[in-house]
C-alpha positions in Angstrom: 129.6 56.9 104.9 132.8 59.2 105.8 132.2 57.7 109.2 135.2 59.7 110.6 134.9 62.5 109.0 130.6 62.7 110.0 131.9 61.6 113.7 134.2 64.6 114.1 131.6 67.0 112.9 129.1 65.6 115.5 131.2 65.6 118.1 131.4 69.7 116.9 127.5 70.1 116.6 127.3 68.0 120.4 129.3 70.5 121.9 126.8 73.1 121.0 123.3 71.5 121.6 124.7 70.0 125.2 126.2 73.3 126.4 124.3 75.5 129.7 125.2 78.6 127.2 126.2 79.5 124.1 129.3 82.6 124.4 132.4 83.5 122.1 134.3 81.5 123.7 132.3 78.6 122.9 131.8 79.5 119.1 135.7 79.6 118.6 136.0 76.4 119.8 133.5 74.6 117.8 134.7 76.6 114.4 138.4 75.1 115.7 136.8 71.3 115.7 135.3 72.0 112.8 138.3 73.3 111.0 140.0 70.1 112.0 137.4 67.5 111.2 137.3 69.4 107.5 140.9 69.4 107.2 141.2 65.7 108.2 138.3 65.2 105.6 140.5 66.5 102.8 138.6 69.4 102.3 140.9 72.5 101.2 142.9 74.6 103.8 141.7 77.9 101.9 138.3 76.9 101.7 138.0 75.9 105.2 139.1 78.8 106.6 136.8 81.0 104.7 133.8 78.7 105.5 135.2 79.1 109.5 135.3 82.8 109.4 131.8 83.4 107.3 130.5 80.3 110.7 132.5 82.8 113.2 131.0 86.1 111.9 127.4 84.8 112.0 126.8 83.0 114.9 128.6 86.3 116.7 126.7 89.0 114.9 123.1 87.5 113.3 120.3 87.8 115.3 118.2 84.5 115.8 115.2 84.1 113.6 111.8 85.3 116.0 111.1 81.9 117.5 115.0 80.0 117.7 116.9 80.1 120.2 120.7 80.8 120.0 121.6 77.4 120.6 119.2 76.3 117.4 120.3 79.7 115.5 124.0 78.6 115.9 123.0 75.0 114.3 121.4 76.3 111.3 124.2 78.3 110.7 126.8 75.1 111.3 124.1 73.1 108.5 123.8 76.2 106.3 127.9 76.9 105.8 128.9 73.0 105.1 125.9 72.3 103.2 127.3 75.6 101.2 131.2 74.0 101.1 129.3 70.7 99.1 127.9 72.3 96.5 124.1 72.1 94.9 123.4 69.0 93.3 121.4 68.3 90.2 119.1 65.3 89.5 119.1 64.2 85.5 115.7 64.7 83.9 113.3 61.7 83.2 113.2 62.8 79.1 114.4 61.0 76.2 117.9 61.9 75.9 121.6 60.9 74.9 124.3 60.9 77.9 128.0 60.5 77.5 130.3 59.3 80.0 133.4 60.3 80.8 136.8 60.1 82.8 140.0 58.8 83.2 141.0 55.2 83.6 139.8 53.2 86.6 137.6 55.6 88.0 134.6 53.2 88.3 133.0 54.6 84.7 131.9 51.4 82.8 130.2 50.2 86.2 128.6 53.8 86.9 126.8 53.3 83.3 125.2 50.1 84.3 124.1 51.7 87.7 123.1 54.8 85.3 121.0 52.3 83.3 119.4 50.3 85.7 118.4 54.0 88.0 116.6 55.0 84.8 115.2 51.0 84.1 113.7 51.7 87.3 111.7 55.3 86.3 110.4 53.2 83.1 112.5 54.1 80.8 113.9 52.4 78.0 117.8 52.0 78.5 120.4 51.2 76.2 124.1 51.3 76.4 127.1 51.8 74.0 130.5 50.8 74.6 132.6 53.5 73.0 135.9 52.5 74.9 137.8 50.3 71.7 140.9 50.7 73.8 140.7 48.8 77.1 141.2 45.2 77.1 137.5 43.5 77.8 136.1 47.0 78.5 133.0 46.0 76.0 133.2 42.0 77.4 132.5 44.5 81.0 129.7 46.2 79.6 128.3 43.6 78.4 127.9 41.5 81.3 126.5 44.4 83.4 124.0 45.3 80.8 122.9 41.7 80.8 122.8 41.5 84.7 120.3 44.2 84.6 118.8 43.4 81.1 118.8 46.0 79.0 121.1 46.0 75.5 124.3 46.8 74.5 126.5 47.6 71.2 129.9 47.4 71.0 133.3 45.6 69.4 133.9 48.0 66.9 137.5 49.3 66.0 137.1 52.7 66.4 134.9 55.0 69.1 133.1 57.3 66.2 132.0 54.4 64.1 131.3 52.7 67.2 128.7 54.9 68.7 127.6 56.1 65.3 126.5 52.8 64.4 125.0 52.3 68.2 122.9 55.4 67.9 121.1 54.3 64.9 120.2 50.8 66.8 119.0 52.3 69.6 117.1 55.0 67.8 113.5 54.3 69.3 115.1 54.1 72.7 114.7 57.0 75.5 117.9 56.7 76.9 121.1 56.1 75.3 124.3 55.9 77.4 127.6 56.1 75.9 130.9 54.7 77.8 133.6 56.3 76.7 137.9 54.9 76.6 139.4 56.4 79.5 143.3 57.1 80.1 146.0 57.8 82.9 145.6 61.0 82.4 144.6 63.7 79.9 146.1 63.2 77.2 145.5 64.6 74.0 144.8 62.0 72.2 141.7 61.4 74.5 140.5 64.8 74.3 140.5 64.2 70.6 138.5 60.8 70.4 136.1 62.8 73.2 135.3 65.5 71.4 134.9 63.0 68.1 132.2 61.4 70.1 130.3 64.5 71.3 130.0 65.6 67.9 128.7 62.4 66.3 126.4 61.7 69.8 125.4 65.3 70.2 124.5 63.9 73.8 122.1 66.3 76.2 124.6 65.4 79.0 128.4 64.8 79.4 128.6 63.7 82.7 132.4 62.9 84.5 133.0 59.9 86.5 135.4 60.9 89.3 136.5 58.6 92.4 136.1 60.2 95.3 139.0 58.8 96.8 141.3 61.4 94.6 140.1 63.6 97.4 141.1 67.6 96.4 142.4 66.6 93.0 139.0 65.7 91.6 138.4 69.1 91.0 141.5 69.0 89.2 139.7 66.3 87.1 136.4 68.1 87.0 138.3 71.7 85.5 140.2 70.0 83.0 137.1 67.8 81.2 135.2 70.9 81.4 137.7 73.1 79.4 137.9 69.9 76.8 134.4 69.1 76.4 131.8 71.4 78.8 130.5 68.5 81.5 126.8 68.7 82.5 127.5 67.1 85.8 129.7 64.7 88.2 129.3 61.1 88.9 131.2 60.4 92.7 132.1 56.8 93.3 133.3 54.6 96.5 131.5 57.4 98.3 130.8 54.4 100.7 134.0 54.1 102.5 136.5 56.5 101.3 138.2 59.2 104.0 138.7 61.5 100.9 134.9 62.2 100.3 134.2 65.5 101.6 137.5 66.6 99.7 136.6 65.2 96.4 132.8 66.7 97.0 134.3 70.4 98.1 136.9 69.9 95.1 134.1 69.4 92.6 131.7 72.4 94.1 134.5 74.9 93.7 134.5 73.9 90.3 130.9 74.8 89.8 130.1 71.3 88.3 126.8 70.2 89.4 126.8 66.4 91.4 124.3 64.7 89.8 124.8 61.4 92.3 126.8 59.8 94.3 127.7 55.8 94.2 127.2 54.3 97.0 128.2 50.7 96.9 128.8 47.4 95.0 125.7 47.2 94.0 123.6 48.2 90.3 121.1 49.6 93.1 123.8 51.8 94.7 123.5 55.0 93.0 121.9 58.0 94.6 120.9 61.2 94.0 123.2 63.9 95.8 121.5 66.9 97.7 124.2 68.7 100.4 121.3 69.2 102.9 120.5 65.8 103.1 124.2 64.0 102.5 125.6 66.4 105.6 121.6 65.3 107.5 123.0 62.3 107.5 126.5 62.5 108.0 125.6 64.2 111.1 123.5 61.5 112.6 120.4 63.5 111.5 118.7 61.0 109.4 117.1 61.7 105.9 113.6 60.7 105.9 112.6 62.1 102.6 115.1 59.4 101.2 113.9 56.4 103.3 110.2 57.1 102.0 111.1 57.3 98.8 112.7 54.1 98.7 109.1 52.7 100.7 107.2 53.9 97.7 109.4 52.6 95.2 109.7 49.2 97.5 105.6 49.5 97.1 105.5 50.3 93.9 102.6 48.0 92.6 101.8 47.5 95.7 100.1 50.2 96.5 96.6 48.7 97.5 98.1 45.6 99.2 100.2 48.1 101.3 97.1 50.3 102.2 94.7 47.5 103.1 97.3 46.1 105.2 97.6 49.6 106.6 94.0 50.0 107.5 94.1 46.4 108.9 96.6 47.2 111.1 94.9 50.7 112.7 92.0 48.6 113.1 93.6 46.4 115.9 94.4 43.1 113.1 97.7 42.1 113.0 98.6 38.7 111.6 102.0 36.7 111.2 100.8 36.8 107.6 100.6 41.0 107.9 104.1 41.2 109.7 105.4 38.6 106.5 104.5 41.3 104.2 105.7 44.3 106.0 109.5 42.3 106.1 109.1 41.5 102.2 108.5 45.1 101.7 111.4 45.9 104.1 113.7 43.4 102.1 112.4 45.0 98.9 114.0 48.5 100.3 117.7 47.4 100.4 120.9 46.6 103.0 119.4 47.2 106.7 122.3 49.0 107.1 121.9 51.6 104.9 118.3 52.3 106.1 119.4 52.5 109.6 121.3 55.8 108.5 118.5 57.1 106.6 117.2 57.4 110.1 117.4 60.0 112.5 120.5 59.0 115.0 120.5 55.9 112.7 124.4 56.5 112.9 124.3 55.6 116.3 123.6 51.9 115.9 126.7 50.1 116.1 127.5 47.4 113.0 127.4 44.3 114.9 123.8 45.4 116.3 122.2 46.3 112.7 123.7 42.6 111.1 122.1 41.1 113.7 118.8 42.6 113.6 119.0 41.6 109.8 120.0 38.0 110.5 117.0 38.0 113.0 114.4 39.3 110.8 116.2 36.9 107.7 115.6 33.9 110.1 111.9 35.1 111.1 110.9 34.9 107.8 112.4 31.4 107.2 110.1 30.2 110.3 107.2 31.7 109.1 107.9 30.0 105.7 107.5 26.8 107.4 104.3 27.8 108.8 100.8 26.5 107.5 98.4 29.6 105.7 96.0 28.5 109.0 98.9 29.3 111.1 99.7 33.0 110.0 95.9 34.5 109.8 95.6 32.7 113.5 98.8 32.6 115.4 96.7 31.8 118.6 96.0 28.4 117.7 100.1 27.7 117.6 100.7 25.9 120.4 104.0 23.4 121.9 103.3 20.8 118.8 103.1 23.5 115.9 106.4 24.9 117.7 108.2 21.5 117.1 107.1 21.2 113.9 107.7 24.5 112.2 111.1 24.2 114.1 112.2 21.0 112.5 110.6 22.6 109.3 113.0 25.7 109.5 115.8 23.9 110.7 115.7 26.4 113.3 116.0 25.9 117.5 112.2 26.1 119.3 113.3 28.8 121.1 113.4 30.8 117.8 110.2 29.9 116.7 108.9 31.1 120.4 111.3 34.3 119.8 109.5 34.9 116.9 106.0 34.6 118.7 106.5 36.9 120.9 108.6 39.6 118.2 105.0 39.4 117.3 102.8 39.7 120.4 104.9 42.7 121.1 104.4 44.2 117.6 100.5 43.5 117.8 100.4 45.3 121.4 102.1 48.4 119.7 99.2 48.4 116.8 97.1 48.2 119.4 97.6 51.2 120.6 97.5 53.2 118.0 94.0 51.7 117.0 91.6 54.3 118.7 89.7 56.0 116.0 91.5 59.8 116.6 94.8 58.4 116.1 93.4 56.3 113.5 91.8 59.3 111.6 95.2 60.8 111.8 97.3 58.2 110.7 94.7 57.5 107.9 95.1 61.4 106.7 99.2 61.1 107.0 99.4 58.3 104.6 96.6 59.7 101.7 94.3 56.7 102.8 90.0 57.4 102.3 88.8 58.1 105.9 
């Protein structure tokens, strides 16, 4: 994400964890990088330098916390100032609810409901949509489709919005979660503020959240003060947060506005929505990781799971380690998403380079297919494979022999390091970390 915007700011926070000493002379260089890797990030001039003089006058004149250094003191403060230039985040409550969405044309809004939809499928809620936009071409033929790629229902093809999403509300009554897409425009006109607040007063919806792509950069808070004035927005939607060099401009925009980010889109992807929090977007724009994201994602990769994951667990710590066991650990893997995108959610994660992450994916994609081609007797007891098994779960695979030896020893090595950790102390620990009966 914002890879050159998150590679100039750690090439800013590198300057001060690798230096012998931390003087003035230092600080006003760092606050310099980090004016220009803000700037080039579309963040605004004004904003900037205010955020540079409040990181100037702390790291000079605070006294360290008892117990950090000055080298850790002047970190914190670098986290704490552009964690502070993002804004605070808000998550959407798990409740029954009505939600309206809205924005101007092409900002990613009728694909941010399904993603919407599907985040809240996933929490076991029951999701329907409405397609209020009875203006753009195929906009409820787009709706549609998405809301059947991800089942959940949809109403739509009326002629006009209010009748519409009247008419939608009273199908969807007994449903917890009803979101409403809304017509969109080239800008804001007044005609759309009129059908907008039509809608709000028919939907009455507990949250009016705007859709804004982040590649607007600085004008999204443009966007964000102007729907506020017409209608009062709960929150902000961010899409193509994934690859635009506008990001931190159209996140900074939105902040000053004092419009909550509720999340942040991510990707292509239904699954590419997340929830935005400054300290741990700017964790991992940094190279920091964000752990607390990557184990939530485990538990929601588990979820039904749970037992199968902990008695594989305790196998494990107990010095057991099958083919079959490392088949399930790369299911539940798959189960968590792109490889890519968990590589950042840890720490240094950043560092891996593209090329290396797609080919650890295609590795572990063409384990699996060998191990597919094994026999149940085969993955309890990998000792027993010898040249002969090789040669036939190779043909079987439609894979090289060599792989299937590559794969044999992925696995030796992966048994030696559960080893390892099998003496009962570290066992006990481990045990107590993951909630598991000792």
């Amino acid at each position: 994400m914002l890879k050159n915007f998150g590679d100039a700011l750690k090439s800013a926070f590198r300057k001060i964890a690798n230096a012998p000493f931390i003087d003035k002379s230092l600080i006003k260089e760092v606050v310099r990088d980090i004016q220009r890797a803000l700037i080039a990030g579309d963040v605004n001039v004004k904003l900037v330098l205010e955020v540079s003089k409040r990181i100037e006058r702390r790291a000079l004149e605070e006294k360290p916390l008892p117990g950090m250094s000055n080298r850790e003191h002047v970190l914190r403060i670098l986290h704490e100032e552009l964690a502070s230039i993002l804004g605070k985040g808000r998550e959407l409550p798990l409740k029954k609810q009505r939600i309206m969405m809205v924005g101007l044309y092409g900002q990613g809004k009728t694909t941010t409901c399904g993603k919407l939809a599907k985040l809240f499928q996933k929490k076991g809620m029951k999701v329907a949509l409405i397609a209020g936009d009875v203006h753009r071409p195929a906009a409820y033929e787009q709706l549609k489709q998405i809301a059947e790629s991800i089942n959940v229902p949809v109403y739509g093809g009326g002629k006009t919005a209010e009748k519409t999403v009247k008419e939608g509300l009273e199908k969807f009554s007994k449903y917890d979660v009803i979101i409403i897409d809304t017509a969109g425009r080239h800008a804001l006109e007044d005609d759309l503020i009129k059908e907008m607040k039509n809608v709000a007063k028919i939907a009455n919806p507990d949250e009016k959240i705007l859709v804004i792509d982040a590649s607007v950069g600085q004008q999204a808070g443009k966007q964000a003060k102007a729907f506020n004035d017409a209608i009062g927005i709960t929150g902000v939607i961010l899409t193509k947060m994934d690859g635009t060099a506008k990001g931190g401009g159209a996140l900074s925009a939105v902040a000053e506005t004092g419009a909550p980010i509720v999340y942040i889109g991510v990707g292509e992807h239904m699954e590419d929505l997340e929830k935005f929090d400054a300290t741990r977007f700017l964790s991992r724009l940094l190279g920091m990781g964000d752990l607390q994201s990557l184990l939530e994602k485990a538990e929601e990769a588990a979820k039904g799971k749970e037992k199968k994951v902990e008695e594989a667990a305790k196998k494990m710590l107990s010095g057991r380690f099958t083919l079959l066991d490392m088949y399930e650990q790369m299911e539940l893997l798959s189960g968590m998403g792109p490889f890519q995108k968990l590589a950042d959610l840890l720490p240094l994660g950043g560092k891996l380079r593209d090329e290396d992450v797609q080919a650890t994916q295609e590795r572990l994609k063409k384990f699996r297919v060998i191990m597919d081609s094994m026999t149940r007797k085969e993955l309890e007891n990998p000792a027993i494979i010898k040249s002969s098994h090789i040669k036939r779960i190779a043909r079987g695979a439609g894979v090289e022999t060599r792989d299937v030896k590559e794969l044999i020893k992925y696995y030796n090595t992966s048994k030696k390091m559960m080893k390892s950790l099998s003496n009962k102390r570290m066992q006990r620990k481990l045990m107590k970390q993951l909630g598991m009966k000792i």
